[in-house]
C-alpha positions in Angstrom: 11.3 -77.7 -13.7 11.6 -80.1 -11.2 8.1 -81.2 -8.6 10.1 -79.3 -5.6 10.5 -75.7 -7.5 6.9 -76.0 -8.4 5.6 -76.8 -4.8 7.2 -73.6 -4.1 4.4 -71.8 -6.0 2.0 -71.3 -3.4 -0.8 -71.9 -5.8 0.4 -75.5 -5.9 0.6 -76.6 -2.8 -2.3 -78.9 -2.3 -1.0 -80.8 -5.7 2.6 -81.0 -3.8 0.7 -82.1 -0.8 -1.2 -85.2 -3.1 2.4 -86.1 -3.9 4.2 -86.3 -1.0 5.9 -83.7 -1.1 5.6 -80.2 1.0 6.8 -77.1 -0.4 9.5 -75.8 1.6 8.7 -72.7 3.3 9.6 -69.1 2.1 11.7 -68.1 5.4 13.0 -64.5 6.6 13.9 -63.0 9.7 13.6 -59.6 10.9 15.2 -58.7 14.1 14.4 -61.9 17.0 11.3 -63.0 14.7 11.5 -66.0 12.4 8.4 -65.9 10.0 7.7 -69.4 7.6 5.1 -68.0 4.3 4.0 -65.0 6.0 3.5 -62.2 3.8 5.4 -59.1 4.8 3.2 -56.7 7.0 2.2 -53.5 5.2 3.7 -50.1 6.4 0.1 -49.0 7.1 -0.9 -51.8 9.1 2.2 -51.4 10.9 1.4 -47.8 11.6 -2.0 -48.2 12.9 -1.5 -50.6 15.4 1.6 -49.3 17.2 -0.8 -46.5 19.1 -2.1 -49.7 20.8 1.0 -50.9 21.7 1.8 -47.8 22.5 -0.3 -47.6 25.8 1.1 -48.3 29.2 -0.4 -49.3 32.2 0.9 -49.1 36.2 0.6 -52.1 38.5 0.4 -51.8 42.1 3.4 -53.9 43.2 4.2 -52.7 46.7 4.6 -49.7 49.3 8.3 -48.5 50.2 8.8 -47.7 54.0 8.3 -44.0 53.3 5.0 -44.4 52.0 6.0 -44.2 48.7 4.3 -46.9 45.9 6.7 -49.5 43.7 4.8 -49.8 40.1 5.2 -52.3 37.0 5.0 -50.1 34.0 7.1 -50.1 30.7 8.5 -47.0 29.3 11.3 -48.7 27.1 10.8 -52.3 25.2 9.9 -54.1 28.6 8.0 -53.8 32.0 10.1 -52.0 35.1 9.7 -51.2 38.7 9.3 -48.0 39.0 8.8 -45.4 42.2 5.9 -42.9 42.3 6.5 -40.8 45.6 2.7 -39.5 45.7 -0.1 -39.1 44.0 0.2 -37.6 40.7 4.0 -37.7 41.0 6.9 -38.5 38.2 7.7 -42.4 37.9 11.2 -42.7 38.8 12.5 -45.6 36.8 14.7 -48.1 39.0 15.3 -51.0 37.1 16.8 -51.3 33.6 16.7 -54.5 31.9 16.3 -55.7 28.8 14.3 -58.7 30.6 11.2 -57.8 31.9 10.6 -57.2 35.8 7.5 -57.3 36.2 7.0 -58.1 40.4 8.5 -56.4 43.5 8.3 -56.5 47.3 9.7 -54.1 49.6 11.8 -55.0 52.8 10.0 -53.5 55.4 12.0 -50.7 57.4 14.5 -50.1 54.9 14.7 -48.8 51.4 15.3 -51.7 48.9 12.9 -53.8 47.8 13.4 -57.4 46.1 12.6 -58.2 42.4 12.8 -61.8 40.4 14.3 -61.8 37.2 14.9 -64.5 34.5 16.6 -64.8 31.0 14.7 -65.4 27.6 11.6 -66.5 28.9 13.1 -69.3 30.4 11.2 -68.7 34.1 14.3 -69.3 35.6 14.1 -67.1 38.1 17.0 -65.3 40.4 15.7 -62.9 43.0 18.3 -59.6 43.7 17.9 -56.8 46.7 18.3 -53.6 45.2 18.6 -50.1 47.0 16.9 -46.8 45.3 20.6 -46.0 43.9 20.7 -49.1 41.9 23.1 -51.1 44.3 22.0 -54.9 44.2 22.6 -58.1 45.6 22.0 -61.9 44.4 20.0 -63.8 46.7 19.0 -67.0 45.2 21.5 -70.0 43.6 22.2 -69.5 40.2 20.6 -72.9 38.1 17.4 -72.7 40.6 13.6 -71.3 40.3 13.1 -69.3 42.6 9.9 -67.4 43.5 6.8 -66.4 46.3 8.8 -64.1 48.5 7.6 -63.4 51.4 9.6 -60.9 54.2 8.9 -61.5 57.8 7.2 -57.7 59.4 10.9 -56.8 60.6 12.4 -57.1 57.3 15.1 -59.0 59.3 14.0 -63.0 57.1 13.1 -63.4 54.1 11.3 -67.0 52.6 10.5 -68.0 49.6 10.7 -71.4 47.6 13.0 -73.0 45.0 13.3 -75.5 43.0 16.1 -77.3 40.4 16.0 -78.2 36.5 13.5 -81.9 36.6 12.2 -81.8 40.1 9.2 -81.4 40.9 9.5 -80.4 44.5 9.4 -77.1 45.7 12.2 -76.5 49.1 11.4 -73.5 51.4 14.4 -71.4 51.9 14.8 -69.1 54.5 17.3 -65.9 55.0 18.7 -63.1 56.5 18.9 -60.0 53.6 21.6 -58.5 55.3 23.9 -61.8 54.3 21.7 -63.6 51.6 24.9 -66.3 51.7 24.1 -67.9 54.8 20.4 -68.6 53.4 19.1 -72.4 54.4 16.3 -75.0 53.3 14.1 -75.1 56.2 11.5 -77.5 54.6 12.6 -80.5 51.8 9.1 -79.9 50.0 7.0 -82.2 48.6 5.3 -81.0 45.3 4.7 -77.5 45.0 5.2 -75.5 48.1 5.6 -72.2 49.2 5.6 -69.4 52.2 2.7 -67.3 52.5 3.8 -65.2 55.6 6.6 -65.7 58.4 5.3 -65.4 62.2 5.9 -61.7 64.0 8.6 -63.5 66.0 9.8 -65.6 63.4 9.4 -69.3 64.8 6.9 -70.1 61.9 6.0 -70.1 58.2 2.8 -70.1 57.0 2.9 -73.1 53.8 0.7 -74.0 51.2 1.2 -77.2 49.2 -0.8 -76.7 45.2 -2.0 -80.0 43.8 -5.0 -78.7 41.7 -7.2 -75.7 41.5 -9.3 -77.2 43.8 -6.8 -79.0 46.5 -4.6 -76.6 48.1 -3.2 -77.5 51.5 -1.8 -75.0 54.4 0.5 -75.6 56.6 1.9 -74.3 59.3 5.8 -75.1 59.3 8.0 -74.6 62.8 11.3 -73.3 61.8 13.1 -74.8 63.8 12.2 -78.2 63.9 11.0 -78.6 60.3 7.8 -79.6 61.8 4.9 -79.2 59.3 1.5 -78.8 61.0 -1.9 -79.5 58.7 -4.4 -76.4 59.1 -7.9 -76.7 58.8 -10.1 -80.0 58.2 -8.0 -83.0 56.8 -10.3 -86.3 55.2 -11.4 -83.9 52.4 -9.9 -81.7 49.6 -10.5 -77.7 50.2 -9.2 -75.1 48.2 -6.8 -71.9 50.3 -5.8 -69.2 48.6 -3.4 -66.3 50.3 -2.9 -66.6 53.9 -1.3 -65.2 57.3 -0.9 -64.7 60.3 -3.1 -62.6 62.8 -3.4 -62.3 66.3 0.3 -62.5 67.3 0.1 -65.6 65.1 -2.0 -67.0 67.2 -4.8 -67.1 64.1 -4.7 -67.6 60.8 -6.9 -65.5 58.1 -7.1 -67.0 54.9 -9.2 -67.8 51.8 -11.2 -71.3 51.4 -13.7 -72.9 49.5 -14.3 -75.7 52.5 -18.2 -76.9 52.4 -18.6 -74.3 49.7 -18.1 -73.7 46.0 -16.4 -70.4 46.2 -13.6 -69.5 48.0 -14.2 -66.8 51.3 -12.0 -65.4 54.0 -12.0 -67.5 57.2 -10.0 -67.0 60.5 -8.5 -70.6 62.4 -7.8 -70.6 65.6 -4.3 -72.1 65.6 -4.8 -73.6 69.4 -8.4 -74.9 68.9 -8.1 -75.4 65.1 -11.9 -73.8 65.3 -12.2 -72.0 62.2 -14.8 -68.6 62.0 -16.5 -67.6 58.3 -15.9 -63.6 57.7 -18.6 -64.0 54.6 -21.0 -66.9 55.0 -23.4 -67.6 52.2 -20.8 -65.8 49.4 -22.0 -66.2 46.2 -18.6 -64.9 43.7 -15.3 -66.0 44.6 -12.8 -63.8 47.0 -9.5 -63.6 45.1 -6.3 -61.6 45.9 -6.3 -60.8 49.5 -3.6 -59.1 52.1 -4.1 -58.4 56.0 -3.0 -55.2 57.6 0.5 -54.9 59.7 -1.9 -55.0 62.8 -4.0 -58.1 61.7 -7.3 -56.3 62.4 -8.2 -55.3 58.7 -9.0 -57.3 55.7 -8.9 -56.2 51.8 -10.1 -58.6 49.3 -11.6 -58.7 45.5 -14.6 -60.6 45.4 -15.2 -61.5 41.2 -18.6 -61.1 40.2 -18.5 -62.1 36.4 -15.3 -61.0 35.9 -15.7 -57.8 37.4 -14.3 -57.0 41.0 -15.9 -55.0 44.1 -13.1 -54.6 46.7 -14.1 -55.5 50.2 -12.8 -54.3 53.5 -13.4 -56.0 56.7 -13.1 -55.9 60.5 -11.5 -59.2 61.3 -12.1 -60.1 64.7 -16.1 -59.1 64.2 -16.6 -59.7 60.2 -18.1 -56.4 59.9 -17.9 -54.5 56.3 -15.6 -51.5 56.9 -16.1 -48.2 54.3 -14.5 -49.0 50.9 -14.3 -47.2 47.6 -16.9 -47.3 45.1 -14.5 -48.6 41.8 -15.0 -47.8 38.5 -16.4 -51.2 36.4 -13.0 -52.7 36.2 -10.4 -55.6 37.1 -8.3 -55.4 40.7 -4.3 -56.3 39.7 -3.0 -56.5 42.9 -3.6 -54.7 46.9 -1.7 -54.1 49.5 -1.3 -52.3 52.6 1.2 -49.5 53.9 3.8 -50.5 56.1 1.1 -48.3 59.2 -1.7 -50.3 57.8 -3.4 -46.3 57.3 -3.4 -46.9 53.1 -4.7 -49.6 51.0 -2.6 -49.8 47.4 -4.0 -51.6 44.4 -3.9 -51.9 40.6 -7.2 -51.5 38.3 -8.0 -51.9 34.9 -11.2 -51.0 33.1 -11.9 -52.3 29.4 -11.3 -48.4 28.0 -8.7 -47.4 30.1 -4.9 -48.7 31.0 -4.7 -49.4 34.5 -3.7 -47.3 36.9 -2.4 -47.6 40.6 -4.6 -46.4 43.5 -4.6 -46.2 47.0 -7.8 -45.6 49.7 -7.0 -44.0 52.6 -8.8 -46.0 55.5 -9.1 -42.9 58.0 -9.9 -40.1 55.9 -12.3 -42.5 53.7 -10.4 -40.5 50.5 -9.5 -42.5 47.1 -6.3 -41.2 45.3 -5.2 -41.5 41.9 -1.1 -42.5 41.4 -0.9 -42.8 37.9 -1.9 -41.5 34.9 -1.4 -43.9 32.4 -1.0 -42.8 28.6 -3.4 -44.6 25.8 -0.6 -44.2 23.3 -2.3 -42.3 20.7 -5.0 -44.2 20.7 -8.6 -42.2 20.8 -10.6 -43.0 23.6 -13.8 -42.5 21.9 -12.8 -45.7 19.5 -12.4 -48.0 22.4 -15.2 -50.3 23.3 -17.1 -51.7 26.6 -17.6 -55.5 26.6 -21.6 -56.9 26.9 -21.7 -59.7 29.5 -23.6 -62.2 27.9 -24.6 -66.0 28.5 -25.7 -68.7 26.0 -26.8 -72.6 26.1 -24.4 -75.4 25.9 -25.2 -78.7 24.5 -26.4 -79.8 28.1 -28.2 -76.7 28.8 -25.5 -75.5 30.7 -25.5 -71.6 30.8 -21.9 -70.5 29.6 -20.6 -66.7 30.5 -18.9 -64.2 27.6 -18.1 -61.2 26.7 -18.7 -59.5 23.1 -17.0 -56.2 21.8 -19.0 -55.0 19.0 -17.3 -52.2 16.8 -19.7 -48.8 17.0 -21.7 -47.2 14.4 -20.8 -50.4 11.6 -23.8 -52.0 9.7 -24.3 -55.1 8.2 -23.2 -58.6 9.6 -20.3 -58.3 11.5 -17.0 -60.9 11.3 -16.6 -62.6 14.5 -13.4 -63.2 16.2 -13.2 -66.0 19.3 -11.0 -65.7 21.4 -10.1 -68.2 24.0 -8.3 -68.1 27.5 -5.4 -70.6 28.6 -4.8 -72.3 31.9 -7.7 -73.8 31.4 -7.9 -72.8 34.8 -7.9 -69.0 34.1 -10.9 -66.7 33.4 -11.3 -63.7 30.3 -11.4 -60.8 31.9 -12.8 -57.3 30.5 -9.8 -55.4 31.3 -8.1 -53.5 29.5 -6.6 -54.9 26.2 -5.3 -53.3 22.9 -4.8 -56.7 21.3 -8.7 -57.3 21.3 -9.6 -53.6 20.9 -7.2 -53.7 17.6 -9.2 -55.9 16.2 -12.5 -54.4 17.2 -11.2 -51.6 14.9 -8.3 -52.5 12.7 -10.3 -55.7 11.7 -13.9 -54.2 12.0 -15.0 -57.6 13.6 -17.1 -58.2 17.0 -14.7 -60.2 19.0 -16.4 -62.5 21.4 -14.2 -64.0 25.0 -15.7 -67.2 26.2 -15.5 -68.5 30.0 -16.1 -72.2 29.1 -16.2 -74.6 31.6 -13.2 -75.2 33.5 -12.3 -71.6 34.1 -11.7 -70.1 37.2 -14.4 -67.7 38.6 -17.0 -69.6 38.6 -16.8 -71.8 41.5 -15.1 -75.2 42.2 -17.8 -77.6 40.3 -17.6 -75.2 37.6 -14.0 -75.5 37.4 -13.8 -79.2 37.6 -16.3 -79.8 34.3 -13.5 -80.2 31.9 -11.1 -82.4 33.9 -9.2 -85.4 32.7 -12.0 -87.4 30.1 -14.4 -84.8 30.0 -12.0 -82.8 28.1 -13.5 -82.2 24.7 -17.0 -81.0 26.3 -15.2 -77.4 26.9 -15.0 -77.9 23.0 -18.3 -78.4 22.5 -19.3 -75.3 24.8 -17.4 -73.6 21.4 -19.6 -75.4 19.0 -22.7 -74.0 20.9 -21.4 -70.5 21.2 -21.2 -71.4 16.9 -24.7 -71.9 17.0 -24.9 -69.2 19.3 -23.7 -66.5 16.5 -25.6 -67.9 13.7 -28.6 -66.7 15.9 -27.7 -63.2 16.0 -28.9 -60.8 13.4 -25.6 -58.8 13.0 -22.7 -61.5 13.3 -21.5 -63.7 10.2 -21.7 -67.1 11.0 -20.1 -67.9 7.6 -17.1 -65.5 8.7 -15.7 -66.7 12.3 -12.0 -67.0 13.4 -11.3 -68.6 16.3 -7.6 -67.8 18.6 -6.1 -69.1 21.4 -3.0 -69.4 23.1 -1.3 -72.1 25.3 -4.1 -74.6 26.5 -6.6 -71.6 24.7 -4.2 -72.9 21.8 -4.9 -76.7 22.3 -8.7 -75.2 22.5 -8.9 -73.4 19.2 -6.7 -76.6 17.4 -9.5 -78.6 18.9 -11.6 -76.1 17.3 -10.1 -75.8 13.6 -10.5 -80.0 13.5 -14.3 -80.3 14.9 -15.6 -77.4 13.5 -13.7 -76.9 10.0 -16.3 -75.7 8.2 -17.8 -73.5 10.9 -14.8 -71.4 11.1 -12.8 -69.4 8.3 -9.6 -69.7 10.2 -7.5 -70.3 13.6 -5.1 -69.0 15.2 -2.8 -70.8 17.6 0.0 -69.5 20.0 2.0 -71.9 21.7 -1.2 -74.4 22.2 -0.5 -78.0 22.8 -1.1 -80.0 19.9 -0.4 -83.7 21.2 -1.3 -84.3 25.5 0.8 -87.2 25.8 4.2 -85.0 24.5 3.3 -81.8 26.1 3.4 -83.8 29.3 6.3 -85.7 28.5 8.5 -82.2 27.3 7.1 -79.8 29.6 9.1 -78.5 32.7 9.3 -81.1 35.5 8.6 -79.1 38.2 4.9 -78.5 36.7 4.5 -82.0 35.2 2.8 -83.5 38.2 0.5 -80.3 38.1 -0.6 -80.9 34.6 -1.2 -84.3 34.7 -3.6 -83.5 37.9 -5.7 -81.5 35.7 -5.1 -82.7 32.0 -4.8 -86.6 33.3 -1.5 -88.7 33.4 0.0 -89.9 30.2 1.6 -92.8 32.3 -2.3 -94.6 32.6 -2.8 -96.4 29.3 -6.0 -95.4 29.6 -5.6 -91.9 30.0 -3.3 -92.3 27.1 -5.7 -93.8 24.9 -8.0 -91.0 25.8 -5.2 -88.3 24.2 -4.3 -90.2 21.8 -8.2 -89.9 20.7 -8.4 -85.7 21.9 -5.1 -84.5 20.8 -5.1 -82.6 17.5 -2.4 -83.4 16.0 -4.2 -86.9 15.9 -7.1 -84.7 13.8 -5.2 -82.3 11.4 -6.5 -84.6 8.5 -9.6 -82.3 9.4 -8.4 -79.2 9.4 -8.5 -77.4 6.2 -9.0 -73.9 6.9 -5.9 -71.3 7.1 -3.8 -70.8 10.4 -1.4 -68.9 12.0 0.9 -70.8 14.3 3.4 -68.6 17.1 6.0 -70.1 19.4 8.6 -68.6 21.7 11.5 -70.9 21.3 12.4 -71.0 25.2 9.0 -71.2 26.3 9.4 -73.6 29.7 5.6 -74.6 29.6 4.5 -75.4 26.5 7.8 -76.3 24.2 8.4 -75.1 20.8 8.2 -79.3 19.9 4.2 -78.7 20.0 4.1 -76.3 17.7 7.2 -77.0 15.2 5.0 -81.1 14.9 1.6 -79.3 14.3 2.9 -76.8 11.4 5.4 -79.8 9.7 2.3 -81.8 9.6 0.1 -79.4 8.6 2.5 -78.6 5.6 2.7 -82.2 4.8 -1.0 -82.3 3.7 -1.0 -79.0 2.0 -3.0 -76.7 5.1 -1.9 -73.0 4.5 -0.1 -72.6 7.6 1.9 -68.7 8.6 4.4 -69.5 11.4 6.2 -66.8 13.6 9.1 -68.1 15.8 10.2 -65.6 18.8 14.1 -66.6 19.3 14.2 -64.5 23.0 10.4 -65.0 24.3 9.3 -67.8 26.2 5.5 -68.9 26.9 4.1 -65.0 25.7 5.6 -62.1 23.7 6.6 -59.8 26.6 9.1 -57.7 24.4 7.3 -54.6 23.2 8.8 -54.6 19.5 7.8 -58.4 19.2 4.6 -57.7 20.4 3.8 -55.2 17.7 5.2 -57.3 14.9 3.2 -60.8 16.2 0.0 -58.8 16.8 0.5 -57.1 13.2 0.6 -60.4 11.5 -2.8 -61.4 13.6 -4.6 -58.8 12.1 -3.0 -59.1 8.6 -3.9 -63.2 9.0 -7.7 -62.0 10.7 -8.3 -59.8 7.8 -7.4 -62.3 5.1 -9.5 -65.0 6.5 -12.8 -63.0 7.3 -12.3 -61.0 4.2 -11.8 -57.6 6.0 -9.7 -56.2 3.8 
């Protein structure tokens, strides 16, 4: 027998490994999934987790002119727009793709509404105008990316930006929906642009320009000169967030984080450039916002640990206006009706899919739109999160969340889960993935907001920039020493996951903390800095290098050379599970397809599931089922939860 047909005996891989040569993997496909040495998934496993992917939830998207609500739920293999006509009512289904649509806006005084669309994940994507009977038109350029629509309070424009394959400057483009041909670049961009809201009589668009989480510039761009007008102080960075126009455009309402380390709603006087605080002395972040038709009432989320309060306000006074008291939950987008009377908006609680809402601002009433089913899935077995904090190595106070599986004794496995962006924040709503393993697993699953997520404030958010990367990884060493405090979790028997830079975070992880952890893993995580940057999309390089550094400064590339793990897999010994989408746009399949070849090549069990039609996620339903199956089968394996 030769040395290759023994290293494919999986018992002697780590003597194949000492000789140079890797076993080649045991390969099979099952519909779009390519799995390398993963074990088939048992027919019960299979069976018990579909319930969770069962469950749907409904997204406040947008109001139609007749005061009926556009929703994002899935009833097939992929999200939809759907209409509800009134509380309680069916959802009419109104788009049919195999691709996801997950976003819509309504043309205000007419009954179509505009949805983007892209093809495998690519985020390529083309935005149509489609009527209630299905009729549709195109109006974007095919080989562009096109998104952050934005109608004009006619309906009569419609702006949004674009950009083409390697460039990394957004255009604006303006146009008429009634001839989408005849649409026009009204602003050449420089670096990621895009509309926020088009003046009543149409002369102006308001523009932000994103550099980083915490530098976003607004604009105030003259259509018909091009002009672009700075808003607000200039000399130092601020943060804006939403935006438009109030007052007959003479004022702008928007969010900022100037002189402050969370973001609030402000008014500017356009003529004066004075600007007014609607919230001074805010302690939590204001997030999503939207203005009514009229300009006179504000809705925002403020977060407060992850959770959100909704907040109404009188804008010309800054007075609190009456708003609903929410269940403990997550806001996933508001709006207002086309007469300004109705407040729409998404919400998700940790034991409940989310549901659309609406709070009528007259009648002080709150309405229920959707009922959205929990698949199967017995509501007594779902668990509320405990907010918790711990120590970091410099004392800094870290927020989480822990699920803990009911009525179980003994020490518990742990699962870690940790969020991408970096600039992103866990959130405890709802989630079948992590409540799967809460009981398919029987492990307490804990989701870390390290430093550098969003939520927190700006200095918060700017802890892991650039050099300081690793110490985000260290906040994960301290939570380590964190459960090996606690009475009822296993210190001996952690896991730690993560997906895109979550994924770079639990790599990081695996190579630091080996013998803390029982396994890892990673979905499409970057596993080298300097070829991440080099591969990824080009119109977000230049956003990635403003947070992650720029690979172009030798010393910045010394300093990933040093951090990146596939620099570090010598260290990494324990099991993992690697998933890619093989058009994923943001991270490329190259990060992942390097890490598992080298960590075959010095004999690390490695399980890897390739997605042929999914880009940076798994938003297919029936890949869904089958990646998350293979999680729990890898979970259980590692923490010995069989």
């Amino acid at each position: 027998m030769t040395l290759r047909a023994l290293c494919l005996g999986a018992t002697l891989v780590l003597a194949c490994a000492a000789s140079g040569l890797a076993a080649e993997p045991v390969r099979r496909e099952a519909g779009q999934l390519v799995y390398e040495d993963v074990p088939e998934t048992p027919a019960a496993l299979r069976a018990a987790i579909a319930p969770y992917y069962n469950t749907r939830s409904a997204v406040f998207e947008d109001w139609l002119a007749d005061g009926s609500m556009l929703i994002a739920t899935r009833f097939g293999d992929t999200n939809q727009i759907h209409r509800v006509a009134a509380p309680g009512a069916a959802r009419t289904q109104l788009t049919f793709f195999a691709e996801p649509v997950n976003q819509a806006k309504a043309q205000p005084g007419q009954a179509r509404f505009l949805y983007p669309r892209d093809e495998g994940g690519a985020e390529y994507y083309q935005a149509y105008l489609r009527d209630l009977a299905g009729r549709e038109t195109a109006i974007t350029a095919s080989g562009t990316r096109n998104g952050n629509f934005v109608f004009s309070g006619d309906g009569r424009l419609v702006a949004w930006s674009q950009v083409t394959p390697g460039d990394p400057n957004y255009d604006i483009l303006l146009a008429d929906p009634a001839a989408p041909d005849g649409r026009r670049v009204v602003l050449e961009g420089e670096g990621a642009m895009a509309p926020l809201d088009i003046s009543s009589d149409g002369t102006a668009i308001l523009v932000s320009r994103y550099n980083a989480a915490t530098h976003v510039e607004l604009f105030v761009l003259e259509v018909a000169s091009g002009a672009l007008t700075p808003v607000g102080p200039q000399g130092r960075k601020v943060a804006y967030a939403g935006g438009a126009f109030a007052d007959g455009g003479r004022s702008i309402v928007v969010l900022s984080d100037d002189r402050s380390d969370v973001t609030r709603p402000v008014v500017f006087d356009r003529a004066t450039g004075a600007m007014r605080d609607l919230a001074p002395g805010a302690k939590w972040p204001a997030e999503e916002m939207d203005l009514s038709p009229d300009g006179r009432t504000l809705a925002y989320a403020v977060n407060e640990e992850g959770y959100s309060r909704l907040v109404l306000k009188d804008v010309a006074t800054g007075r609190d206006l009456a708003a609903p008291d929410l269940p403990k939950g997550v806001l996933t987008g508001l709006g207002f009706s086309k007469d300004g009377g109705k407040l729409g908006f998404g919400l998700s609680t940790s034991t409940g899919a989310g549901d659309a809402w609406s709070w009528d601002l007259g009648a002080g009433r709150l309405e229920r739109w959707t009922q959205s089913e929990l698949g199967g899935l017995d509501p007594d077995r779902l668990v509320e999160p405990e907010l918790f904090r711990y120590r970091s190595f410099d004392k800094r106070s870290i927020p989480a969340f822990i699920y803990r599986p009911p009525g179980v004794s003994g020490k518990l496995p742990v699962i870690v889960q940790i969020h991408g962006g970096p600039e992103s924040q866990e959130l405890p709503s709802f989630n079948p993935r992590r409540q799967s393993w809460v009981n398919e697993v029987g492990a307490a699953v804990i989701i870390p907001n390290v430093r550098g997520s969003s939520g927190y404030g700006k200095a918060y958010l700017d802890l892991d920039n650039a050099e300081k990367r690793e110490d985000s990884v260290k906040d994960i060493g301290a939570l380590l020493d964190w459960i090996a405090q606690q009475p009822d979790l296993d210190a001996s028997r952690v896991a730690v996951v993560g997906q895109s830079y979550g994924g770079y975070m639990a790599l990081a992880v695996a190579a630091h903390y080996n013998d803390r952890i029982a396994g890892a893993i990673d979905l499409y995580g970057i596993s080298n800095f300097t070829t991440f940057l080099e591969n990824t999309e080009g119109y977000r390089r230049d956003l990635r290098r403003a947070e992650y550094g720029d690979e172009r400064d030798p010393k910045m590339r010394a300093v990933f050379e040093r951090i990146s793990p596939l620099n570090m897999t010598a260290r990494m010994k324990k099991p993992m599970m690697v998933y890619q989408g093989a058009n994923d746009p943001r991270v490329p399949a190259s990060e992942s397809e390097q890490l598992v070849a080298r960590l075959r090549g010095q004999g690390t069990e490695v399980w890897y599931v390739l997605a042929k039609d999914e880009g940076h996620g798994v938003a297919r339903k029936p890949n869904a089922e089958a990646v998350r199956a293979v999680e729990i089968q890898f979970l259980r394996k590692v923490l010995g939860a069989d």
